[in-house]
C-alpha positions in Angstrom: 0.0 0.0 0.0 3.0 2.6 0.7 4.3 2.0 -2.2 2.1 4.1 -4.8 3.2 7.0 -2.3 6.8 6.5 -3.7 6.7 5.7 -6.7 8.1 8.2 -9.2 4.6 8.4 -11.6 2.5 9.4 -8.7 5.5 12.3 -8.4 4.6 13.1 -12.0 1.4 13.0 -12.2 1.0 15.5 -8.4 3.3 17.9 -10.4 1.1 18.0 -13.0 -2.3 18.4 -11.4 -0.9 21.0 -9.0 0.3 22.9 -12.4 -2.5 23.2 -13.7 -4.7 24.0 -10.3 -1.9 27.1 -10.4 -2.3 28.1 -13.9 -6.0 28.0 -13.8 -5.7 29.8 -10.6 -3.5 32.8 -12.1 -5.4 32.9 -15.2 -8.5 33.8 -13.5 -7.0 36.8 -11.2 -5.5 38.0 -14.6 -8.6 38.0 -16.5 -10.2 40.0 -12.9 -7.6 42.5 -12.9 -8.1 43.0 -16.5 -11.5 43.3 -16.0 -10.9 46.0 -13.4 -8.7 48.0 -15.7 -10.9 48.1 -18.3 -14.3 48.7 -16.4 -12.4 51.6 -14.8 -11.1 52.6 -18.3 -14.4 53.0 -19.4 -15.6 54.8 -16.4 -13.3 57.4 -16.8 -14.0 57.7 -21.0 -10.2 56.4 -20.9 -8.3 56.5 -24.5 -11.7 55.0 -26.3 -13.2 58.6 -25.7 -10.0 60.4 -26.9 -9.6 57.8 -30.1 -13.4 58.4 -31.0 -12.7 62.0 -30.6 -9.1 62.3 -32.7 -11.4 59.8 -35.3 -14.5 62.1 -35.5 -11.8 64.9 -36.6 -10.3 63.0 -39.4 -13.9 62.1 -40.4 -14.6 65.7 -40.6 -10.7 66.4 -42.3 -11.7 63.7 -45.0 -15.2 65.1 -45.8 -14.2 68.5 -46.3 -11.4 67.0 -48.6 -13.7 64.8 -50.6 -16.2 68.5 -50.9 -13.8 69.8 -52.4 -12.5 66.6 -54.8 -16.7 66.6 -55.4 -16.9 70.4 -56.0 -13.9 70.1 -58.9 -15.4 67.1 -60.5 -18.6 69.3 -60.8 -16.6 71.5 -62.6 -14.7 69.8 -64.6 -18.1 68.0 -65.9 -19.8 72.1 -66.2 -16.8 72.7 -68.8 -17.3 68.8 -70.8 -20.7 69.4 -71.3 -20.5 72.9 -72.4 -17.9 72.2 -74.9 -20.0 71.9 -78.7 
């Protein structure tokens, strides 16, 4: 009976189910912390407010562009259509 106690595969096999009791264990506090970052993140409007923001502004950077890309075009057509 005392000897499954010594015997090297029992060794093994311990190891192995403490490993992955541990790793199990420190994946779910990292997920929780990131959880906790990220919920405060949000709660302060974080860098997802700020990137919105900076995006909104090249939105409105690119439409003014393409206004102006659409208000040539106009013209270019204005001067095709009036040649006889």
């Amino acid at each position: 009976m005392e000897y499954w106690f010594y015997s090297f595969w029992f060794w093994i096999a311990l190891v192995a189910v403490i490993a992955i009791i541990a790793g199990v264990i420190t994946n779910a506090v990292n997920k929780g912390n990131e959880t906790k970052r990220y919920v405060a993140d949000a709660a302060n409007g974080g860098a997802y407010k700020k990137l919105a923001d900076d995006s909104a502004a090249v939105n409105a950077e690119l439409l003014a562009k393409l206004g102006a890309v659409e208000q040539r075009l106009g013209s270019i057509e204005k001067t095709l259509t009036d040649i006889p």
